[in-house]
C-alpha positions as CSV (number, residue, x, y, z in Angstrom):
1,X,0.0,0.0,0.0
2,X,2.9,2.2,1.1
3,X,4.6,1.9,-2.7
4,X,1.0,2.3,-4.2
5,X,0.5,5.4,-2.4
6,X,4.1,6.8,-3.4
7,X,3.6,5.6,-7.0
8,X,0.5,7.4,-7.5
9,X,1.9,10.7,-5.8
10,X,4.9,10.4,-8.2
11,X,2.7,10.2,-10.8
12,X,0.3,12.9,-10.3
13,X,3.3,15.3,-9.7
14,X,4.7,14.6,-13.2
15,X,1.3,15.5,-14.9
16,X,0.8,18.6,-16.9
17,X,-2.0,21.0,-14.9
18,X,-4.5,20.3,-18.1
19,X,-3.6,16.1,-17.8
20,X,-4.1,16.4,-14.2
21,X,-7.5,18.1,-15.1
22,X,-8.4,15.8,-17.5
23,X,-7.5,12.4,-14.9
24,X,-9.5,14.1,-11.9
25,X,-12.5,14.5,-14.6
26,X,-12.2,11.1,-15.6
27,X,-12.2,10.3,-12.1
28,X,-15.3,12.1,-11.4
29,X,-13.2,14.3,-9.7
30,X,-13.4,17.6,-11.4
31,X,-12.4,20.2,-8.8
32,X,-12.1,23.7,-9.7
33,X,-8.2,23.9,-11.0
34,X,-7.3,20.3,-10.2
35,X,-6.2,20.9,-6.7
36,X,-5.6,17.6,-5.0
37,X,-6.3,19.0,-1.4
38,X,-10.0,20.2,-2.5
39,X,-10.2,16.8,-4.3
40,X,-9.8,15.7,-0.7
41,X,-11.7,18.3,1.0
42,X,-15.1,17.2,-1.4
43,X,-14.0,13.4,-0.8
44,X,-13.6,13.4,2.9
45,X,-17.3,15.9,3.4
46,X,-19.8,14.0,5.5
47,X,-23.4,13.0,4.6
48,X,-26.6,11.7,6.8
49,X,-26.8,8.9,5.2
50,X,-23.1,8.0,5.1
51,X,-20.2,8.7,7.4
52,X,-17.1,6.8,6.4
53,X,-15.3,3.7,7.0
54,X,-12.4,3.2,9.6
55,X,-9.5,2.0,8.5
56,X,-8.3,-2.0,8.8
57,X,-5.5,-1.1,11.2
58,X,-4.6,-2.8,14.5
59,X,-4.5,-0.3,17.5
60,X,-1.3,1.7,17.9
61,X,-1.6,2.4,21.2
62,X,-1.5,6.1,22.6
63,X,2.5,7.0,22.2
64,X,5.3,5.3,20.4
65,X,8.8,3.9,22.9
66,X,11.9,3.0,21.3
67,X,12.5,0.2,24.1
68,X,16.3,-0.4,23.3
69,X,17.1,3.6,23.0
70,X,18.8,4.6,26.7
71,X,16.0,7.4,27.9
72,X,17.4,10.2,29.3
73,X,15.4,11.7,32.5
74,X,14.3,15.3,32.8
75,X,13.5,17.1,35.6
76,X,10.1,17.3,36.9
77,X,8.5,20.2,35.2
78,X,7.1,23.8,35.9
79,X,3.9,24.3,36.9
80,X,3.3,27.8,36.4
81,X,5.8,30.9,35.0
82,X,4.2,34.0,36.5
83,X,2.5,34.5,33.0
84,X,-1.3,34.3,32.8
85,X,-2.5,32.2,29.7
86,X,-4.5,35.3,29.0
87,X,-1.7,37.4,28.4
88,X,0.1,34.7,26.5
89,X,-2.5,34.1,24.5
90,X,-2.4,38.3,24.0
91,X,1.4,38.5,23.6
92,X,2.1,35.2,21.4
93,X,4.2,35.5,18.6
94,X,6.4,33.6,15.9
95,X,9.8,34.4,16.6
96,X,12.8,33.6,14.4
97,X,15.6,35.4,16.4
98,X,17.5,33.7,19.0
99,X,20.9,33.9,21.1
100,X,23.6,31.8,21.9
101,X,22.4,31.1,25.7
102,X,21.8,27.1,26.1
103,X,18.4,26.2,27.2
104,X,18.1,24.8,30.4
105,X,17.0,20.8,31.0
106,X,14.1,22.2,33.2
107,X,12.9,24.7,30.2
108,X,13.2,21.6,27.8
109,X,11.2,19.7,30.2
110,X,8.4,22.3,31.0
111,X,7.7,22.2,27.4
112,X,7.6,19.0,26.6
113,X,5.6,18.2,29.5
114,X,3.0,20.9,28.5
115,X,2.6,20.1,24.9
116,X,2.5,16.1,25.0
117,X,2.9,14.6,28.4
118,X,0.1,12.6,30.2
119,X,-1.7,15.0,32.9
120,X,-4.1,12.3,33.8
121,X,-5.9,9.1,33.2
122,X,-9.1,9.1,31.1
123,X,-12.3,6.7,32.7
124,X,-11.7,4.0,30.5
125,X,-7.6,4.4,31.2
126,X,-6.0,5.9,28.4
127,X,-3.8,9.0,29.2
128,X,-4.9,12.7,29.2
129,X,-3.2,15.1,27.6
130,X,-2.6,18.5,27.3
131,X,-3.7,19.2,23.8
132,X,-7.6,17.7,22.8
133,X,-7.4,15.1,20.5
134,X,-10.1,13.6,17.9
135,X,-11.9,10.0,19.5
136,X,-9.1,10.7,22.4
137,X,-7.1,8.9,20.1
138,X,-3.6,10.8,20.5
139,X,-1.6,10.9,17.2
140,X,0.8,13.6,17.9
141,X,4.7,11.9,18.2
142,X,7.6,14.3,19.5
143,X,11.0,14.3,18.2
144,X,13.7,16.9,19.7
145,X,16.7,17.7,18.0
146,X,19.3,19.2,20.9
147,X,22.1,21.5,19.9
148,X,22.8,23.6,23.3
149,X,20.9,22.1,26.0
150,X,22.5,21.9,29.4
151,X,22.9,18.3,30.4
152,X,21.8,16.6,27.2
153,X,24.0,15.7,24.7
154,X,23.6,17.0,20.9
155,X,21.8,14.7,18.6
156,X,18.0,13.4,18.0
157,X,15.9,12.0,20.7
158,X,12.0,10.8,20.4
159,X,9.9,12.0,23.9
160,X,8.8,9.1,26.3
161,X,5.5,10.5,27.4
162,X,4.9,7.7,30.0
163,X,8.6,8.0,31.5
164,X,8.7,11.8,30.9
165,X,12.3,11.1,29.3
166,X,13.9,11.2,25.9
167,X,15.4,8.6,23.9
168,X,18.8,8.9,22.2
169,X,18.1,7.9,18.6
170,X,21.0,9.4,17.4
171,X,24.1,11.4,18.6
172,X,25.9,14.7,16.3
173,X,24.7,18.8,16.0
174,X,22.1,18.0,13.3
175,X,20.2,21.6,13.6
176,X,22.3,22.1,10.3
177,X,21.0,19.3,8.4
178,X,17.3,20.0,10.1
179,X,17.5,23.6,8.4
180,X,18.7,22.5,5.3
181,X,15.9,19.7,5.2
182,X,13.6,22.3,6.1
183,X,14.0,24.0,2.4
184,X,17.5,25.7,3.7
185,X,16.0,28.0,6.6
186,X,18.7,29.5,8.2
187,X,17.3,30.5,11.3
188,X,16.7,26.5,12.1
189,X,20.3,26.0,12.6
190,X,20.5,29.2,15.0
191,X,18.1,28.1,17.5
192,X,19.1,25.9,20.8
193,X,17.1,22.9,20.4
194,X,13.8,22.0,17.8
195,X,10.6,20.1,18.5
196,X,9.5,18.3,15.1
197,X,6.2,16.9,15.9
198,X,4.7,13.9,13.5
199,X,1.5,12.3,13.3
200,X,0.7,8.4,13.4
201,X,-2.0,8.4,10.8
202,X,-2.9,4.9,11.6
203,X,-3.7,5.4,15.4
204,X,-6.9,8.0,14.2
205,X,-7.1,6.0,11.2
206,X,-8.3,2.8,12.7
207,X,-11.2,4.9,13.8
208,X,-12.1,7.9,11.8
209,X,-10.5,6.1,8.2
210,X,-10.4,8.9,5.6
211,X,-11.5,11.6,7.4
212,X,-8.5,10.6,9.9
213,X,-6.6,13.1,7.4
214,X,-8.5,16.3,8.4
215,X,-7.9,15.1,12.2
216,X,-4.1,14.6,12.5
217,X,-3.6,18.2,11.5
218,X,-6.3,19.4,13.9
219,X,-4.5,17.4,16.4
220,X,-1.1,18.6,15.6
221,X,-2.2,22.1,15.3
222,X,-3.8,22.3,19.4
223,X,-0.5,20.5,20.5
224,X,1.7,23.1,18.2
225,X,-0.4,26.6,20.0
226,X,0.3,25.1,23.3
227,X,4.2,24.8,22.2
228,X,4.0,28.8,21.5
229,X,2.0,29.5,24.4
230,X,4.8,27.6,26.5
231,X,7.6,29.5,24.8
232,X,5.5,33.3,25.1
233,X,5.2,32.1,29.3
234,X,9.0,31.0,29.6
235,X,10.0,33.9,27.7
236,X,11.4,31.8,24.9
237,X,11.3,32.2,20.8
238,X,9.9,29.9,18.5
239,X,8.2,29.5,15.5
240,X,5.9,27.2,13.3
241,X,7.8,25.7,9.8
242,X,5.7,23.7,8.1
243,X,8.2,23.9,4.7
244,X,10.6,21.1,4.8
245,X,11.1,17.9,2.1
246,X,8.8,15.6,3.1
247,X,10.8,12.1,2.6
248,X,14.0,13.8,3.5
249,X,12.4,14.7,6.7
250,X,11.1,11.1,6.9
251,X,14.2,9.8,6.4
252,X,16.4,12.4,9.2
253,X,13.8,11.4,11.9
254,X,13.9,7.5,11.1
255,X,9.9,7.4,10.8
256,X,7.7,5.0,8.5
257,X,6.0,7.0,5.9
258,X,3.4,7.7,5.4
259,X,1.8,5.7,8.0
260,X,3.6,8.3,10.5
261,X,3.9,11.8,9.1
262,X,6.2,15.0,10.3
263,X,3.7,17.7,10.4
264,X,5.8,20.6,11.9
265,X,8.9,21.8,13.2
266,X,9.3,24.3,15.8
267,X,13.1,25.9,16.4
268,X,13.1,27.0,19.8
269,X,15.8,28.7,22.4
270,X,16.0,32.0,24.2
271,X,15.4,35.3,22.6
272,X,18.3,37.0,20.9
């Protein structure tokens, strides 16, 4: 399914604008200029008398764990900053300017903790977290990439929410090959550390099947305001970049494609 799906995107990428007109009419498909994310927008609409199909997946569960990575521990979190959410909701802003200061292990925690840790257990016993979540269903994955953060050694780990701790998954400064993943933006490379948060299509999919692809990016999007909400309360700079090579990015973070998907990638350190 995985090579169908590439094929097919291949494909439709290599088509003239008038052949990819004239296959989506064939189709009965014709969408006002061909564009493949209205194509989806008029496939995924819901009707009374039909509301979709999940998806033939098994359950994923409600985080991902490397279990032979070595997970680092973080320190217990903050719990508040001074800041009302009111006023950070007033003051937020995307911020691409940052200086050399190291963020501390306790700031990395905080937002971590606050943007896709468990706060809870749900009545049936799945985990509660920070950011609402379609079905309750969780899809949101965290990767950080560490450059200068005090007690954590450079390189890529993936968050453990249920042992608030990060797994090594590789070791090196790789801000530099982030940025140039993320179509060459410089200010990727300048920042201290960067979140890069992904989606496991198949966890909502086994639920909500095609409209699944609406939900992840909901999803992602509540967990990605209460990263800059964080930031505006600590007093840190950060910003949403949602340009970056797809398969290249698939490929830096180790993830399956397209059954998990990176969504967005947040540089974040103190303010310059």
């Amino acid at each position: 399914m995985e090579d169908l799906c590439r094929l097919v995107s291949t494909l439709y990428r290599r088509l003239s604008s008038a052949a990819r007109r004239r296959l989506l009419k064939g189709l009965g498909l014709a969408v006002e200029r061909g564009d493949p994310a209205l194509v989806y927008h008029s496939l995924s609409t819901l009707a009374r008398d039909y509301y979709g199909d999940s998806l033939p997946y098994a359950s994923e569960g409600y985080y991902k764990t490397y279990s032979s990575a070595p997970c680092v521990g973080l320190p217990e979190p903050a719990r508040s900053s001074g800041v009302d959410v009111l006023e950070a909701i007033r003051m937020r802003r995307s911020r691409r300017s940052y200086s050399q200061r190291p963020l501390t292990a306790k700031e990395v925690s905080t937002l971590l903790f606050h943007v896709a840790g468990i706060t809870g257990r749900a009545w049936w016993g799945g985990p509660k977290r920070p950011y609402p979540s379609a079905g309750a269903l969780q899809p949101v994955e965290v990767y950080l990439v560490v450059e200068r953060v005090e007690g954590l050694k450079p390189g890529l780990y993936h968050y453990n929410p249920a042992g608030h701790c990060l797994e090594m998954l590789r070791e090196g400064r790789l801000l530099r090959e982030l940025a140039d993943v993320s179509l060459g933006q410089d200010h990727v490379a300048d920042a201290a550390a960067a979140l890069v948060l992904t989606a496991v299509y198949t966890r909502t999919g086994s639920k909500y099947g095609h409209r699944s692809y609406r939900y992840v990016h909901w999803d992602t999007g509540f967990a990605g305001e209460n990263l800059y909400l964080v930031c505006e309360a600590l007093g840190l700079a950060t910003v949403a970049v949602g340009a970056f090579y797809d398969e290249e990015m698939c490929s830096f973070l180790g993830i399956e494609c397209p059954w998990e998907m990176p969504m967005l990638v947040f540089p974040v350190g103190a303010r310059g």
